[in-house]
N, C-alpha and C positions, 0 to 999 in steps of 0.2 A: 275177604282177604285175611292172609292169617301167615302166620312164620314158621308154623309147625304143620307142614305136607302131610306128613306122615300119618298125624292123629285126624287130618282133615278128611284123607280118602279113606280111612279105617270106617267113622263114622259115615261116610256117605254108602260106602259098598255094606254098612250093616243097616241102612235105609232111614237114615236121617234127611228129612224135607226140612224146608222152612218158608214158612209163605208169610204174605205183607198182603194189607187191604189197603187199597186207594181212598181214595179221599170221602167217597162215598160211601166207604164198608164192605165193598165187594170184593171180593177172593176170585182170583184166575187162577188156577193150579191147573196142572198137567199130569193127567192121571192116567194115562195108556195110549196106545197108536190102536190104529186099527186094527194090525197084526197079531194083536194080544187075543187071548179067547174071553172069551164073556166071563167063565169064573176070575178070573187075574184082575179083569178091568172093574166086574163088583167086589173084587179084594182091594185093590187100591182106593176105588172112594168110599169104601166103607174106612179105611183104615184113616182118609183125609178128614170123613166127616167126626170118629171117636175123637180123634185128635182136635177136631176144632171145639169139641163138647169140652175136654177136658180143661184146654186152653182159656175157656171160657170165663170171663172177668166173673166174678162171685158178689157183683153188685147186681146183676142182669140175674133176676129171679123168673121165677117160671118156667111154662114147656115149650111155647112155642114166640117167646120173644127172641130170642136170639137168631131164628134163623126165618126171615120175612118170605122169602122167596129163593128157590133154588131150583139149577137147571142144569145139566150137559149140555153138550154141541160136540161138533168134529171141529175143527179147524177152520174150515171155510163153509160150515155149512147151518142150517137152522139149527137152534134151539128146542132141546126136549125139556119143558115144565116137570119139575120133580113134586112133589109135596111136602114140604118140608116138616111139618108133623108128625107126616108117617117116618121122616129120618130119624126125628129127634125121640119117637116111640121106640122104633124099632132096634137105636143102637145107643140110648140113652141106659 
């Protein structure tokens, strides 16, 4: 919520997220529809997981503590297991 529109849609149309972790630590973002093509959809979680690297408290040392397990899904459907070492290699 905010008083200032103007500066709120500036920022969003120039691709500002913000995400919150549940009680457990876990991150739900939304990162493409189906409609999207494959490079768009691995430009967005590439872009969620930089940002969560960056984001990342500076007490949490190491490579691969911060990110325990990680996965996509569609909406209504199963879960694809990611590795998340290979995330924290590849875009660290």
């Amino acid at each position: 919520v905010t008083a200032d529109i103007k500066t709120a849609i500036q920022k969003l149309r120039a691709g500002q997220v913000s995400y919150r972790n549940d009680k457990e630590g876990n991150i739900h973002l939304f990162v493409g529809k189906a409609s999207f093509t494959e490079p768009s959809l691995l430009s967005n979680a590439e872009a969620l997981v930089k940002s969560l690297i960056v984001a990342k408290p500076k007490v949490i040392g190491g490579r691969g503590e911060f990110f325990l397990s990680a996965s996509m899904s569609p909406c209504m459907g199963p879960a694809v297991a990611l590795d998340p070492l290979a995330l924290w290699d590849d875009l660290a």
